[in-house]
C-alpha positions in Angstrom: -228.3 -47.7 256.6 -229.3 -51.4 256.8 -226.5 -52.0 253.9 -224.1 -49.5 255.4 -224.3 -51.7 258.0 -223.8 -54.6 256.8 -220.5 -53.7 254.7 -219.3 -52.1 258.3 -220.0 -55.7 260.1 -218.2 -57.4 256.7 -215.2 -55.1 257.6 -215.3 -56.2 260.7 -214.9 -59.5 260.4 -211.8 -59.0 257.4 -210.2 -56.8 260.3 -210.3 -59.7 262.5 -209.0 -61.7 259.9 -206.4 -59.4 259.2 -205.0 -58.9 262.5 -204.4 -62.7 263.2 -201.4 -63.9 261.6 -202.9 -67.0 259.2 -206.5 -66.2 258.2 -206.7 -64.0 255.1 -209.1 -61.6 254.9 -209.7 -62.1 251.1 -210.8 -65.2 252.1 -213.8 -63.6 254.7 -214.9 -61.0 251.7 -215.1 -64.5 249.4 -217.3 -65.6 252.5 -219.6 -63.0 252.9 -219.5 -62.4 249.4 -218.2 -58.9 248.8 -215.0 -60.2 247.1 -215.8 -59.4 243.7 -217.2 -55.6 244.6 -213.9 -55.1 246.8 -211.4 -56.0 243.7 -213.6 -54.5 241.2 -213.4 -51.2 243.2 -209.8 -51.7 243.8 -208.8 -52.2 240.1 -211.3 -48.7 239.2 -208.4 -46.3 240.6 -207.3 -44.8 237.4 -203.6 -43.3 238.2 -204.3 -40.5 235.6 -207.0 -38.9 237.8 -204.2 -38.0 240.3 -203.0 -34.8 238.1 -206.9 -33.8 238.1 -206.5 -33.5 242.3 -204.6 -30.0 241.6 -207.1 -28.6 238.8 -210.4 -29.4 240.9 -211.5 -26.1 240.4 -212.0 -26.9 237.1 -215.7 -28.8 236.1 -214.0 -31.3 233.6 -211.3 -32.2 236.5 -213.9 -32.6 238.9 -216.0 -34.8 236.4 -213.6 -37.0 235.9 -212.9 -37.3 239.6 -216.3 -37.9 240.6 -217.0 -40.2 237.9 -213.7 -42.7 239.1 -215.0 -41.8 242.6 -218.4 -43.9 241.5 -216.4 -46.4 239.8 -214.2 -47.3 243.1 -217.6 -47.5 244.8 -215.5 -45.2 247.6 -218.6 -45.2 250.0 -218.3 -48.9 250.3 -214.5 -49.5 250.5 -214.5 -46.3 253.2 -217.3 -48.0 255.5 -215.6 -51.1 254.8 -212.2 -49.8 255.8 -213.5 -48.3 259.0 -214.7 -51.8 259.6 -211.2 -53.4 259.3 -209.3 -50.8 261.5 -211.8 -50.9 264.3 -211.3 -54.6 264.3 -207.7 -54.5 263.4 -206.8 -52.5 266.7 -208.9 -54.6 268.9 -207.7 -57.7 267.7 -203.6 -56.7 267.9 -204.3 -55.2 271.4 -205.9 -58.8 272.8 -202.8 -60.8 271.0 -200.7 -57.7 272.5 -201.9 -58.8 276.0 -201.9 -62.6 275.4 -197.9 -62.0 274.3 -197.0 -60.6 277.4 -198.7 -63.3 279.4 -197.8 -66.5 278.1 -196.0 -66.1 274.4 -195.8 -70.3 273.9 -199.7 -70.2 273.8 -199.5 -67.5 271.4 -197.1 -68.5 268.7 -198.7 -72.3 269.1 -202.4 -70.4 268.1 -200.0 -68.9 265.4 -198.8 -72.0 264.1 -201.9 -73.8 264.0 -203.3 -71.2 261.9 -200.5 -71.2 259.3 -200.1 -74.6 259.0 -203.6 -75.1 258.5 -203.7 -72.2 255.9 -200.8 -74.3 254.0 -202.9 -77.8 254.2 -206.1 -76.0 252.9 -204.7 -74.7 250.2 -202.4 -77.8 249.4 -204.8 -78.9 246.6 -204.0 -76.3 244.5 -200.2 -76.9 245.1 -198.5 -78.3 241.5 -195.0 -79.8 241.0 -195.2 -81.1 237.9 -192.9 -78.6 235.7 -189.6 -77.1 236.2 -191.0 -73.9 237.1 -193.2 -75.2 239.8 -190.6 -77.4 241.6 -188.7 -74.0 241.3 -191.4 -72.0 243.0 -191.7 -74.4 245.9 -187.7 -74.2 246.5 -187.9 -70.5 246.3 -190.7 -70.1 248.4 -189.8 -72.5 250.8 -186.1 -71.6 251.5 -186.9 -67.8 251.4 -189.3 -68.1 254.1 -187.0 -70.3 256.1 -184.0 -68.0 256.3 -186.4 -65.0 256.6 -188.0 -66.5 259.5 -184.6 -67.2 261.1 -183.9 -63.8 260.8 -187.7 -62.5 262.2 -187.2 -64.3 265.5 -184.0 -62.4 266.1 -183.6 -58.6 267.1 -181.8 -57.6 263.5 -184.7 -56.9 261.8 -185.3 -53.1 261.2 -187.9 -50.7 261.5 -187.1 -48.3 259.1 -189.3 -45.9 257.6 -188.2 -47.5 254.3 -188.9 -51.1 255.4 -192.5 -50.4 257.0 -193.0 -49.0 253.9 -192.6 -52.4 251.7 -193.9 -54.4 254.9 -197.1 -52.2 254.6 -197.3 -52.5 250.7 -196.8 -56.8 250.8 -199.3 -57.5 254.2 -202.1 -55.6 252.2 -202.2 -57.6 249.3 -203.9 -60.5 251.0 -206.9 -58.1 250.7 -207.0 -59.3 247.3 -205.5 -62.7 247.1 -207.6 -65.3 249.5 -205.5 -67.5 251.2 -202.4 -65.5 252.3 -202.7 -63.5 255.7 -201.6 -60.0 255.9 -200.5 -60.3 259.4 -198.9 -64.1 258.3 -196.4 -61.3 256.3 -195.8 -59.3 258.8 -194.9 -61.9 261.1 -192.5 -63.0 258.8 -191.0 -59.8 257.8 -190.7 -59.4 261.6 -193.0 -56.3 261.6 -196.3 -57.4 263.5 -195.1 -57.3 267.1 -193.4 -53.5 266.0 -196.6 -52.3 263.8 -199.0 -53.6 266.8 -197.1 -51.3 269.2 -196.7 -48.6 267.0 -200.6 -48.6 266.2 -201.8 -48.4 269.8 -199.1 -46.2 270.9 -199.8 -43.6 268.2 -203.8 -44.1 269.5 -202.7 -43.5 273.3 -200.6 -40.5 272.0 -203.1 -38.8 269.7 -205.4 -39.0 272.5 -203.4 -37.1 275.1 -202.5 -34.4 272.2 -206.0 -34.2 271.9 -206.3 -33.7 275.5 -203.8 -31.1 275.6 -200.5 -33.1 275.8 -196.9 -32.5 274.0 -196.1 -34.0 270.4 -192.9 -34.5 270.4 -194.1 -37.9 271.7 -196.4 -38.7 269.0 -193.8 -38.4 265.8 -192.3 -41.5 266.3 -195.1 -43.7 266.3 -196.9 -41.6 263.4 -193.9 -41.7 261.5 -194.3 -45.2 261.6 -197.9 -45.5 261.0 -197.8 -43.0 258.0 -194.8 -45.3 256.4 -197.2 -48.4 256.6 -200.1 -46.8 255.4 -198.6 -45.3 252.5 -196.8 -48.6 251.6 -200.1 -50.1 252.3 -202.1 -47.6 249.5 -199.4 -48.0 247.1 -199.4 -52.2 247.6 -203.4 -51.9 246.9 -203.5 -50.3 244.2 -200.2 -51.7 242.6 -198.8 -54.8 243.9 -202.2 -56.0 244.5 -202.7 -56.0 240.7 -199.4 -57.8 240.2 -200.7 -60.2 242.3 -204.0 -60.7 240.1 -201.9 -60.8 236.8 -199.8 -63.6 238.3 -202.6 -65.7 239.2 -204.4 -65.6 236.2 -201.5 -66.1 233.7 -199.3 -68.7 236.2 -201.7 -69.8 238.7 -199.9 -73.4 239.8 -196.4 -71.6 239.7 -198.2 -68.6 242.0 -200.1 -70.8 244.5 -197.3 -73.5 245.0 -194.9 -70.5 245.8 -197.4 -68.9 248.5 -197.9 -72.5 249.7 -193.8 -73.1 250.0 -193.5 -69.7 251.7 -196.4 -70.5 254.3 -194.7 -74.0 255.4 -190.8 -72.4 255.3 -192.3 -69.7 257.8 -193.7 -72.2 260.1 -190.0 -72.3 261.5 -190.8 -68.8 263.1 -193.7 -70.0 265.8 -191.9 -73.0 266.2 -188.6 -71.5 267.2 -191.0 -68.6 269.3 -192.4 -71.6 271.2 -189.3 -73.7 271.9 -187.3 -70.6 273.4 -190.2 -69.2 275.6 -188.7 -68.6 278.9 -189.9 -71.1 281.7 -190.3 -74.3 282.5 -192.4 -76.9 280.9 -195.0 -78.5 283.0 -197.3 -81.3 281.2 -200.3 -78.2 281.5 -198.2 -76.0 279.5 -197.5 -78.2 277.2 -201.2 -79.1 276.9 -202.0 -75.5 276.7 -199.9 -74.6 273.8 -201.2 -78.3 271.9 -204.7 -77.3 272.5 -203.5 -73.3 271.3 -202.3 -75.4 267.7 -205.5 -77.2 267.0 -207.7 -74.2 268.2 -205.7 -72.3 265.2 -205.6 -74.9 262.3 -209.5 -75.4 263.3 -210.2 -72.4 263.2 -209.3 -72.0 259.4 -209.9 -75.7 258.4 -213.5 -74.7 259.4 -213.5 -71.2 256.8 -212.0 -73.0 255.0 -215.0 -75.4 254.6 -217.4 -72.8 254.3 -215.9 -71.4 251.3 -215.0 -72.2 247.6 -212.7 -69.1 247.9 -209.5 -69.9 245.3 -211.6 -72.3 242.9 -214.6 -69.5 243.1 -212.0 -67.1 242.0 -210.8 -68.9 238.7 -214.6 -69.4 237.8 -215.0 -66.0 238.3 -212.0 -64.7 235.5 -213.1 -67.6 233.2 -216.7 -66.1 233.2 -216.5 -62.3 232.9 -220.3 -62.2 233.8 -221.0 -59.5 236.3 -222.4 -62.0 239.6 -225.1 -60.2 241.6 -223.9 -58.7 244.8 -224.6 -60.0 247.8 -224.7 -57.1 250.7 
């Protein structure tokens, strides 16, 4: 129970991560130092097992199940999961509230937080070949325009597009450094996904209570189109991500880097067109708001080898001890 506990807590605390747009929450598993478990469990799934599900009745299906089953370590990543969502729908319904009350503070907590991601990770930032100065163009011009785009009211919410939103945010799971909710933000999603997810939680509950669903499809469409884009990203585009940093690291992390400082445009342009006046205590607020956010990730980021700990870890294939 004691370790069961503690992987709930560690979920936690990647929720939290998670939820707030530039702290990655493969960054708090490096931390607590479940990092290598987590991807090691993630990169178990075997695809094949999936045409066992139907023939479970059979003992050989159901070995091979069981037996991937204990390779994913599924106890760990479930109690760890229900660690995250806890968190996750805590932390969305305090920003939620924070948004409605004064936005400028908000998105200047938001930029601090990204722009501090992009400075502690600016070390590993290389333009020394063609294809890195490529990368950084890319990166940083794609974010820009897709962050001009985000702050307006074009940006749908298509099953189809929560879908791919869900399958990109969950890869910073497994890639330290890069915020889930960062993605979001940028794909214009987080402020819809936030709503969705408590609305879907306020709706359940009166079902559950004896109310109609007609008003629950819409927000569990929603959810459902995340999620799934979200298991398919975790178990695919995750390992994508993996294979690119271990074969083109510099080309990877100075493309991630670009897209982080292109994107700052969106909290910038959030702050400069809140509604009201400007009062030197506003403007105060919203400084303070800045360094609270780039502090609060310079100072994980200090704690933490997290990207250099990652290359020693492929360059020595030597099972580490966990630490629970």
């Amino acid at each position: 129970m004691r370790e069961l506990l503690s992987i709930y807590l560690k979920g936690v605390f990647m929720g939290i991560a998670e939820g707030v747009p530039g702290v990655s929450g493969g960054t708090i598993a490096l931390i607590t130092g479940i990092y290598e478990r987590l991807v090691g469990a993630i990169a178990a799934f075997d695809p094949r097992v999936v045409a066992d599900l139907p023939r479970a009745y059979d003992s050989e299906a159901r070995g091979r199940i069981a037996a991937m089953l204990r390779e994913m370590d599924v106890v760990f990543l479930a109690v760890l999961l229900a660690g995250m969502l806890s968190a996750i729908v805590a932390v969305t319904g305090a920003i939620l509230s924070v948004k409605e009350s004064n936005p400028a503070v908000l998105y200047g907590f938001f930029f601090g937080l990204i722009a501090a991601s992009a400075v502690a990770l600016w070390t590993e930032v290389r333009l020394d070949t063609n294809a890195e100065r490529a990368a950084a163009v890319v990166g940083f011009v794609a974010a820009f325009l897709l962050a001009g785009v985000s702050t307006g009211a074009s940006v749908p919410h298509s099953p189809v597009v929560l879908f791919l939103a869900g399958g990109f945010a969950v890869t910073a799971m497994v890639l330290p450094g890069v915020s889930g909710a960062f993605l979001l933000l940028l794909f214009g999603q987080y402020d819809f996904m936030s709503n969705a997810l408590h609305e879907f939680i306020d709706e359940a509950i009166a079902v559950v209570r004896g109310g109609s669903l007609d008003s629950l499809v819409g927000p569990a469409v929603a959810v459902a189109s995340f999620c799934a884009g979200a298991a398919v990203g975790v178990l695919t585009f995750a390992r994508v991500v993996e294979w690119a940093l271990s074969n083109y690291r510099e080309v990877t992390l100075t493309f991630l880097v670009a897209l982080m400082v292109g994107a700052l445009r969106l909290p910038a342009a959030e702050v400069v067109t809140a509604d009201g006046a400007w009062p030197v205590a506003r403007v105060a607020a919203v400084a303070l708001a800045a360094l609270a956010g780039g502090a609060a990730v310079l100072l994980i980021d200090y704690y933490t080898d997290d990207l250099d700990y990652v290359e020693d870890e492929r360059a020595d294939p030597t099972p580490a001890p966990r630490n629970d």
